[in-house]
C-alpha atoms as one frame of an Amber mdcrd trajectory, in Angstrom:
protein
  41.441 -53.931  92.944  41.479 -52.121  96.510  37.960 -51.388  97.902  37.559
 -48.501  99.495  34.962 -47.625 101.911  34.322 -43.721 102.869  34.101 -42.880
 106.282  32.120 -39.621 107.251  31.492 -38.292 109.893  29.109 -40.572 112.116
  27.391 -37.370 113.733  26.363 -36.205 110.475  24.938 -39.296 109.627  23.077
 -39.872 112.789  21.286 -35.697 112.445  21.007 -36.880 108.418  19.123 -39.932
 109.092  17.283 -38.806 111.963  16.046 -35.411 109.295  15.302 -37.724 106.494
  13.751 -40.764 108.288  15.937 -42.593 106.171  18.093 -45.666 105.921  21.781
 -45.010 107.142  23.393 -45.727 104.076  21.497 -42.979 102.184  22.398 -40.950
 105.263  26.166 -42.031 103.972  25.726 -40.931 100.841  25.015 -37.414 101.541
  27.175 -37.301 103.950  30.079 -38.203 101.678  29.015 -35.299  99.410  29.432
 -32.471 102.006  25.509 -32.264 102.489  25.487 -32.006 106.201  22.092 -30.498
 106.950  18.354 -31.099 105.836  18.966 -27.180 104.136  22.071 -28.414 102.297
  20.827 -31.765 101.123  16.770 -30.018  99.448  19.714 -27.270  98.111  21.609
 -30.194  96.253  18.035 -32.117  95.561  16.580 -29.027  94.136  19.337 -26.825
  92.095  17.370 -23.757  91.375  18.774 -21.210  88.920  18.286 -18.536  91.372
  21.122 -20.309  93.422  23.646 -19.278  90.502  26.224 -16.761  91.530  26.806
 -13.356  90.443  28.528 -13.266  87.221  30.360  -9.995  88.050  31.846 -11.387
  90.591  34.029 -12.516  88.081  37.440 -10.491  88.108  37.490  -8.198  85.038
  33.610  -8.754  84.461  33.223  -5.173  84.198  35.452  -4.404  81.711  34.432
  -7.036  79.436  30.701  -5.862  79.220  31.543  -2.188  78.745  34.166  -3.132
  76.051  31.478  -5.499  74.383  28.375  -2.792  74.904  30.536  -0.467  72.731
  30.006  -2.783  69.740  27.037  -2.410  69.507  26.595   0.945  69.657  29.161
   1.314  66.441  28.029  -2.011  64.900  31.542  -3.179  64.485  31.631  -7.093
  64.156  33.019  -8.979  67.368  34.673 -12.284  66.175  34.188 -15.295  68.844
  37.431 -17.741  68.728  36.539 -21.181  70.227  38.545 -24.527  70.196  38.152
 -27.803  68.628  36.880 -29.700  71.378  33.151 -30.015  72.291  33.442 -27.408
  75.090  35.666 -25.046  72.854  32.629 -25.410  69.976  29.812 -25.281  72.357
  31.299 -22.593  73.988  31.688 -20.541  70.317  28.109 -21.447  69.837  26.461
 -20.578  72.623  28.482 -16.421  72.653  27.181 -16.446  68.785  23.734 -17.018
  69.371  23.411 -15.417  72.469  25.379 -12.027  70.887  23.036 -12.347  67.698
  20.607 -12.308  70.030  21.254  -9.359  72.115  21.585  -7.647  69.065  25.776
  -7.720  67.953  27.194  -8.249  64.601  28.682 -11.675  65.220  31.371 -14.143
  63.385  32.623 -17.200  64.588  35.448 -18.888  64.397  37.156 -22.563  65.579
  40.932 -23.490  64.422  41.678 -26.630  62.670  43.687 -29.259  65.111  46.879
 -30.168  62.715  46.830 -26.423  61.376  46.249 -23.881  63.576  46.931 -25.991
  66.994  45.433 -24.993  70.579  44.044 -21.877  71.274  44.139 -18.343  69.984
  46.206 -18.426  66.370  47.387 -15.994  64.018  44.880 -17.172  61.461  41.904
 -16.317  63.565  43.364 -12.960  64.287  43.651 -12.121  60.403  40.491 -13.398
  59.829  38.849 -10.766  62.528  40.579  -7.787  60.725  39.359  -9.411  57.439
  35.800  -9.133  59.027  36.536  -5.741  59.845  36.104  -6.793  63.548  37.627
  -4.593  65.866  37.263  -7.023  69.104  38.047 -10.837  69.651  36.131 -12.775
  72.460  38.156 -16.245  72.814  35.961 -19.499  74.514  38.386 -22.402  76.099
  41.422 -20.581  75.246  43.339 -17.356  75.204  44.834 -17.928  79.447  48.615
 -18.485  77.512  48.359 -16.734  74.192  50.557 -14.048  75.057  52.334 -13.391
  71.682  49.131 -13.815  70.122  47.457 -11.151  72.160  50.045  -9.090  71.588
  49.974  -9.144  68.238  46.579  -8.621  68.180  46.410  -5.426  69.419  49.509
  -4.541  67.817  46.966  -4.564  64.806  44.274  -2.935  66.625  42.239  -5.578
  67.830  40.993  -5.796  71.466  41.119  -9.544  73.114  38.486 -10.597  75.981
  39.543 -13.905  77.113  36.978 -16.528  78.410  38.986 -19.383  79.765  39.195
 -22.260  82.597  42.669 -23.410  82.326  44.821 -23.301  84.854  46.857 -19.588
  84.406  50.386 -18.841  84.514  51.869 -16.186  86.866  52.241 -14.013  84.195
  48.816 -13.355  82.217  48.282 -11.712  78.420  47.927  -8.213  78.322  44.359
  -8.370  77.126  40.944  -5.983  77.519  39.509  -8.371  80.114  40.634 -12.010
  81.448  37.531 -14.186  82.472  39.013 -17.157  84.607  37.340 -18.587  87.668
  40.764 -19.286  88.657  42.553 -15.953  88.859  43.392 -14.021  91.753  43.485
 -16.373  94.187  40.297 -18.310  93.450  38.208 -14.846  94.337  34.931 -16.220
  92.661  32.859 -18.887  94.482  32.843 -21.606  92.608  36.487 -22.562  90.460
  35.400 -25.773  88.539  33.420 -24.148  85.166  34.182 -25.293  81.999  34.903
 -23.030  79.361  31.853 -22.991  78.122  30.395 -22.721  81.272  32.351 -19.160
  82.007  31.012 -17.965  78.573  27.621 -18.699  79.981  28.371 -16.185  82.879
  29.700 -13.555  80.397  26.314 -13.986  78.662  24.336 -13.386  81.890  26.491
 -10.228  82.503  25.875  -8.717  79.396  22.032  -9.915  79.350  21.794  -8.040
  82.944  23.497  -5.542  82.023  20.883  -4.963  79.038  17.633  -5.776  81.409
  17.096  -8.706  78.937  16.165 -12.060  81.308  19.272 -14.405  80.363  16.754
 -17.421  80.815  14.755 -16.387  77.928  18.063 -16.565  75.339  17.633 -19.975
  72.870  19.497 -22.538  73.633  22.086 -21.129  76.388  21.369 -23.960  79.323
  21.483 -26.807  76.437  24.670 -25.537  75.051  26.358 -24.717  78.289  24.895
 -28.322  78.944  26.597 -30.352  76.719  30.394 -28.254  77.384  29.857 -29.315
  80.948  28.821 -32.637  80.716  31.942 -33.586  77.596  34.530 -31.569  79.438
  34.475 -33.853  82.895  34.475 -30.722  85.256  32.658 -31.160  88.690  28.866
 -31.667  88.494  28.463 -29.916  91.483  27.666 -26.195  92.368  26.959 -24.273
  89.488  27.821 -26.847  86.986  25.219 -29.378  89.309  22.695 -25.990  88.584
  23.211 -25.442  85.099  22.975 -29.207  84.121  20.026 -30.382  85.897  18.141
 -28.018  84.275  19.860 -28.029  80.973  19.057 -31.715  80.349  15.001 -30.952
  80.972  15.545 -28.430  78.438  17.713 -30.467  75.727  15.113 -33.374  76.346
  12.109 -31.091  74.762  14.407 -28.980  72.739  13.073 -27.593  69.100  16.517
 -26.636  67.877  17.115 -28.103  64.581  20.751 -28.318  65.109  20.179 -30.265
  68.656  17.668 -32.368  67.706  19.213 -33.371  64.305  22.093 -34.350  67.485
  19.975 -36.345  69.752  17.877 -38.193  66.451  21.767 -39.340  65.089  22.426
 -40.588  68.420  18.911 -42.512  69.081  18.132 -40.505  72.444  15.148 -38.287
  70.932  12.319 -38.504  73.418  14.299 -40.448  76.064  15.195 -39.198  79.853
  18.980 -37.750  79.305  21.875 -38.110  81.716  25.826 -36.781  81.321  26.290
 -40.614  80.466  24.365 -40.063  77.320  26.045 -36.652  76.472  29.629 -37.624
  77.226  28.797 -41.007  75.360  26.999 -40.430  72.731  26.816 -37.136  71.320
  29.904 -35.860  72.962  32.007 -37.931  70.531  30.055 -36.562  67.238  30.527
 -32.786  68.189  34.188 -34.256  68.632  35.032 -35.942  66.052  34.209 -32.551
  63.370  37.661 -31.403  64.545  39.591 -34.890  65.266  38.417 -35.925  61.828
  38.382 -32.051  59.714  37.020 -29.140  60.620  35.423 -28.342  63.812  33.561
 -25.453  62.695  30.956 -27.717  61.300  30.205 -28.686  64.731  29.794 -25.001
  65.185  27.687 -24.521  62.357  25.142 -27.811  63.149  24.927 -26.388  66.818
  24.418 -22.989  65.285  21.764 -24.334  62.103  18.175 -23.407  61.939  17.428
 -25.562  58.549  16.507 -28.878  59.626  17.839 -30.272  56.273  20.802 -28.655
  56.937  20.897 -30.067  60.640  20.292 -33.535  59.429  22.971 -33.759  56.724
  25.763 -32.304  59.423  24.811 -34.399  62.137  24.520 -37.624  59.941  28.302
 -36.084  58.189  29.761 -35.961  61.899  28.151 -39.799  63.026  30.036 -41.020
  59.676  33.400 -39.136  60.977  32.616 -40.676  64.135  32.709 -44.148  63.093
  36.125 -43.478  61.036  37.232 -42.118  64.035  36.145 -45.477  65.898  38.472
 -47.323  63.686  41.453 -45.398  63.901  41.322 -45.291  67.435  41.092 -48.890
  67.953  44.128 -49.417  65.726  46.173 -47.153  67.829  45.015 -48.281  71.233
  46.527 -51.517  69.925  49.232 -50.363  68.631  49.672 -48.537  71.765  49.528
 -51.827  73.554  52.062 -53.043  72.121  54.273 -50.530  72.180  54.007 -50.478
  76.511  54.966 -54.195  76.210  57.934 -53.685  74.056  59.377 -50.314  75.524
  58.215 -49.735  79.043  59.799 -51.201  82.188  56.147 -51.501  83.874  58.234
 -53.067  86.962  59.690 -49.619  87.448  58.385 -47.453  85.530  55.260 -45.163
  87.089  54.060 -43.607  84.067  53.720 -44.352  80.165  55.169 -42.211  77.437
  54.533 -43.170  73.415  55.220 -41.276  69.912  54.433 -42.337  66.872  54.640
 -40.900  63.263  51.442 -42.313  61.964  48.860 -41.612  64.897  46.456 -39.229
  64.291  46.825 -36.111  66.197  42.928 -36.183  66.618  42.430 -39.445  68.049
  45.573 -39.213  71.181  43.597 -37.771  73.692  41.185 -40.996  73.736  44.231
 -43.330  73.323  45.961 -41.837  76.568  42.891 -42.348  77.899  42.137 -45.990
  77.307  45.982 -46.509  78.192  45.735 -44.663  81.598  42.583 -46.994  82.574
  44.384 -50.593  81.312  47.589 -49.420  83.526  46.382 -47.044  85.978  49.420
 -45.011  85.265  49.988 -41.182  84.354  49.664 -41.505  80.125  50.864 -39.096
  77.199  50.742 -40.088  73.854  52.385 -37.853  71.183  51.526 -38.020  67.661
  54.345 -36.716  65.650  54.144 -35.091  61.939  56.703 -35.138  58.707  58.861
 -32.064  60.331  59.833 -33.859  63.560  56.608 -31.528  65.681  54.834 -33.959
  68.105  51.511 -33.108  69.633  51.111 -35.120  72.905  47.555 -35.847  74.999
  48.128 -36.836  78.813  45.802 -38.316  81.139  46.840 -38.765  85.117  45.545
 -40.998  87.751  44.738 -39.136  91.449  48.579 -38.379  93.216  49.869 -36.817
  90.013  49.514 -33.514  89.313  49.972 -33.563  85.489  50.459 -29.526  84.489
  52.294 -29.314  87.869  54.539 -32.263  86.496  55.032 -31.225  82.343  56.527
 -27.653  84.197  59.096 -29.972  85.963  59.904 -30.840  82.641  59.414 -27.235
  80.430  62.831 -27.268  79.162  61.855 -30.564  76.570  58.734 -29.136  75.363
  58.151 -26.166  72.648  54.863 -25.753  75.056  52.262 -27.569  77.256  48.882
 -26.561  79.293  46.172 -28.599  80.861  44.985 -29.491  83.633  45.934 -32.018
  87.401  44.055 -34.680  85.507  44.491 -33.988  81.495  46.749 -32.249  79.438
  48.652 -31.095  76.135  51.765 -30.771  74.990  53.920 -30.176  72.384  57.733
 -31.031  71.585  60.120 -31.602  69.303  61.699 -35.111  68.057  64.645 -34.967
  68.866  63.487 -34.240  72.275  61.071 -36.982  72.896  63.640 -39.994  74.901
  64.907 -36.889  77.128  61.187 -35.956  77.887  60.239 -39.411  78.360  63.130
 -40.012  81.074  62.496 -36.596  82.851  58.536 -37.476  82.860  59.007 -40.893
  83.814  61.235 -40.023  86.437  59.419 -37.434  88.442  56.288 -39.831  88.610
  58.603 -42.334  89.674  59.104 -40.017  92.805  56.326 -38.903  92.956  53.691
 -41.636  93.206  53.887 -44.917  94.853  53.283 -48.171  94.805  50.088 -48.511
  96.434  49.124 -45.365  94.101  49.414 -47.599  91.371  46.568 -49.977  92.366
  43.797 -49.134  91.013  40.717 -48.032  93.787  37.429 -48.467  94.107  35.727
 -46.036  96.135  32.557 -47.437  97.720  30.338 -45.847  99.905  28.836 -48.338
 102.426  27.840 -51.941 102.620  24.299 -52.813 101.875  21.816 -55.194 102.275
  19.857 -56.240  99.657  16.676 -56.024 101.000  17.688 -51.884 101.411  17.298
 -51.718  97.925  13.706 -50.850  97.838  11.808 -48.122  95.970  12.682 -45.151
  98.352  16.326 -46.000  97.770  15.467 -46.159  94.099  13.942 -42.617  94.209
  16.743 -41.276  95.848  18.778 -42.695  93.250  17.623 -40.580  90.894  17.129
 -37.318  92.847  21.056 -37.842  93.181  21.138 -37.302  89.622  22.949 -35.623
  87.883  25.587 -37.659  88.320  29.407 -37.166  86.841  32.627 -35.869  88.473
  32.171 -34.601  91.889  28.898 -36.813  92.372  29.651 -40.207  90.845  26.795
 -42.871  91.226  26.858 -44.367  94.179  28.698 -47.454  94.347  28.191 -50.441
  97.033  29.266 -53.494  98.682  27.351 -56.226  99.457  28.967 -59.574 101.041
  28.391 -63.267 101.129  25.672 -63.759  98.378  24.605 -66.349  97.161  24.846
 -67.477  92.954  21.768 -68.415  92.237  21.098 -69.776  88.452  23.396 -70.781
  85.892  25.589 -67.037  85.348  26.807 -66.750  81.856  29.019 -64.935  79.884
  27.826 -62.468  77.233  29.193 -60.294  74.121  31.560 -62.319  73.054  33.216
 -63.679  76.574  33.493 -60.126  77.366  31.019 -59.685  79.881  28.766 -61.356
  82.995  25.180 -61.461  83.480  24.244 -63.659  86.662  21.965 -63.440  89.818
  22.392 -63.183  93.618  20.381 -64.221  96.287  20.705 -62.837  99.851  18.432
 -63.378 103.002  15.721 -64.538 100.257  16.040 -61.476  97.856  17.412 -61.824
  94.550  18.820 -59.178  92.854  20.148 -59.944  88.518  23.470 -58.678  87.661
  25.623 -57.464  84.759  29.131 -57.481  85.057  30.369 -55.606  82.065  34.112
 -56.401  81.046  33.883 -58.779  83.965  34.174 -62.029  81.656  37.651 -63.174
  83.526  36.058 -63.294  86.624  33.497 -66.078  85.501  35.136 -68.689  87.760
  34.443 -67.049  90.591  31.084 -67.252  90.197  31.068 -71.241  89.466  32.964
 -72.684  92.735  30.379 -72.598  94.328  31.552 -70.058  96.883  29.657 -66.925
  98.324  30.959 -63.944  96.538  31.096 -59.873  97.608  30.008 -57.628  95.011
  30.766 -53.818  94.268  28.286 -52.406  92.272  26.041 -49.232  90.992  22.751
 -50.209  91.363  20.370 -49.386  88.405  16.817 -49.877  86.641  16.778 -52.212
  83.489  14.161 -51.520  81.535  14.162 -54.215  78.358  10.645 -54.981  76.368
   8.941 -52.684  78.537   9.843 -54.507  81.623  11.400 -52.409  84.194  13.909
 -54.669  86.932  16.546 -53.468  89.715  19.487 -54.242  88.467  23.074 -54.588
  90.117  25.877 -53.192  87.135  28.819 -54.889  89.130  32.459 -53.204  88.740
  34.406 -55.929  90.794  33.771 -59.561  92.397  35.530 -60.676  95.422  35.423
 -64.122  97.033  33.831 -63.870 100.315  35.895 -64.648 103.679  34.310 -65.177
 106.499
């Protein structure tokens, strides 16, 4: 593993130091987040919901509250059409309440995975005019449904489309397009989920009506947990929106949320976007990996707290299931890079199979991409030949820049730089593999291929006192765009007798260093044991954290790579 250390500019951290009164490494550290003045750094200490932008600065914000507004009026249902995932369902959930709330006729709708597919379907469509709705609203989908949107309003149904997905040059011909990302990147801040742009469509429409947006149940939380599950930047609005939608999950008296955070054990304990992206993340998931994802919709959506309960306990027993066919595949997976890819030559990692479960591929690529560091799709293929594929990238590789290299092998494919979907045929998968492979092959490099750990400074140990601790935690948030903080510190000492834990797996140990010792956990760290028994100094890279266990509260060092030290 390459360590890398950033390098900002020394300026800045002289003027950030010098306004803080602070050590120079937390000078760093703000420093490598853009936060180059005292004003910038209380901004990013301090989100304040009166820092959110405008939401009609939106392109086509306009149009989509007059075109809702009408609804009401007439009291024609509005259907809301979300996606499987856990932004696509909190997304559904948080339009339905807030609409119910502002006073529309409401349903809700989420397709199935194997079914229906991504995004806007037929089915949905029919099941508006069934409703006798006369509008569609779409959450996490809609940016490349164009024969969808077509058809709906070949049937008389309007389309508003609330999406974050990167858009083609073409778009649908639909009422109103909501996409940070249109024209140009015109609004302020590009890196909302999809839930996170049907939050500002909410605060439109609540404007619009002179009802205060804050006061609508469960909006932050919801918008919250899409955030948080679908990796986007915690930073800006997202930074906003989270800091103050964990405060408000954490004394939440929604039966639906709390029936969540109970299943999950974190009821009455201080939430992070670990927790949510860990822990309940998975169990909104898994309704639509495992069956239907509209009881996701429906528990986020619940006011019976018997009801709540049973559908959050259902989703942590479709969460185990989903557990164990994921760790069958991963292996399977793993053996299937040993036996069919050249990992000499080859730069990126493509796998079908007939039996994987179309629910459980995105995690697979996943847990691929991190044991290979290399660009990872993993198609699951059905009875008629269809494969549905998952990719995951590693930084270099734009992934939807990369499937449109390759278009002409796939019935159809959207996504993100960093994660995307697909869909092909059979008999097209070895031509797709050698046009994907080949085009990261030229694309990335050697060196890219190594994986990198980006550090932010070298420390002392005797830095790590309670101010840096503090500071710690006003740096929370943390996720994408603001990962914890990760240092170096060289030539300590093993004290102690370090041991491995869980099964071999893992490392817990202690350093010493100019008289201070620090514990340690090294977690998947178990084949580095030797290092710590020749007796040799060591350099650590590490997140430093408090470990709190039988009411005792420690600093703790949560190592993520151990170097011999060279003088």
């Amino acid at each position: 593993m390459e360590w890398i250390f950033q390098t900002p500019d020394p300026r800045v951290v002289r003027d950030l130091k010098h306004a803080f009164q602070c050590q120079e490494i937390l000078a760093k550290v703000m420093a490598n987040r853009d936060l180059h003045s005292r004003e910038q750094a209380e901004a990013f200490f301090r989100p304040s919901l009166q820092h959110l932008h405008d939401p009609f600065l939106l392109p086509d914000m306009e149009k989509a509250v007059d075109r809702i507004r009408s609804n009401r009026s007439e009291g024609t249902p509005i259907l809301v059409f979300g996606d499987y995932d856990v932004d696509g369902t909190t997304g559904a959930a948080l339009l339905t309440q807030s609409l119910r709330h502002l006073g529309y006729r409401v349903e809700v709708e989420v397709p199935d995975r194997e079914r229906d597919g991504y995004g806007l379907s037929y089915r949905g469509i029919e099941h508006a005019r069934e409703k006798g709705a006369d509008l569609i609203i779409t959450c996490d989908c809609g940016i490349n449904a164009f024969d969808q949107v077509d058809y709906a309003r070949k049937v008389g149904l309007d389309v508003i489309i609330t999406d974050h997905h990167t858009p083609d040059r073409d778009l649908p011909r639909a009422t109103a397009i909501l996409n940070p990302k249109l024209n140009g990147g015109s609004y302020p801040f590009q890196g909302l989920c999809g839930g996170g742009v049907a939050f500002k469509l909410v605060q439109a429409l609540a404007e619009r009506e002179a009802h205060p947006w804050e006061e609508l149940p469960n909006l932050l939380e919801l918008a919250t947990l899409g955030t948080a599950a679908d990796m986007v930047p915690i930073l800006e609005e997202n930074r906003i929106l989270v800091f103050h939608g964990l405060k408000r999950l954490l004394e939440t008296r929604h039966p639906g949320l709390r029936a969540l955070l109970q299943s999950a054990n974190l009821e009455n304990r201080d939430l992070s976007v670990g927790n949510l992206v860990f822990s309940i993340a998975p169990r909104i998931n898994a309704a639509g990996r495992m069956g239907d994802a509209n009881r996701a919709v429906h528990l986020l959506l619940s006011t019976n707290p018997q009801e709540a309960a049973d559908l959050a306990h259902a989703l942590s027993q479709e969460n185990t299931r989903r557990q164990s066919i994921q760790q069958t595949m991963v292996e399977e997976a793993l053996r299937m890079v040993n036996a069919e890819i050249d990992l000499s030559h080859d730069r990126a990692i493509v796998l079908g199979h007939s039996d994987w479960s179309p629910g459980v591929i995105g995690i697979v690529a996943s847990r691929i991409k991190e044991q290979f560091h290399r660009p990872t799709i993993i198609i699951a293929f059905d009875d008629q030949g269809k494969g549905k594929g998952s990719a995951r990238s590693i930084t270099g590789l734009d992934l939807y820049e990369t499937l449109s290299e390759c278009q002409e092998h796939l019935e159809g494919f959207g996504g993100h730089p960093m994660a995307a979907g697909c869909t092909l045929r059979r008999e097209n998968f070895t031509a797709f593999r050698r046009a994907f492979t080949e085009r990261c092959n030229q694309k990335l490099t050697q060196a890219d291929l190594t994986p990198r750990l980006i550090l932010e400074g070298e420390v002392q140990l005797s830095d790590i006192d309670q101010r840096f601790m503090r500071f710690l935690e006003l740096m929370a948030p943390y996720g994408p765009g603001n990962m914890r903080p990760k240092f170096a510190a060289r030539g300590l000492e093993v004290v102690g007798n370090p041991r491995l834990v869980g099964n071999g797996d893992h490392l817990k140990f202690a350093v010493k260093q100019n008289g201070r010792v620090l514990d340690a956990i090294g977690f998947n760290l178990g084949e580095q044991y030797e290092k710590l028994i020749t007796g040799w100094p060591v350099d650590l890279a590490f997140v430093v954290e408090t470990n709190t266990w039988q009411g005792q509260s420690r600093i703790q060092l949560n190592v993520r790579d151990i170097q011999l030290h060279r003088s």
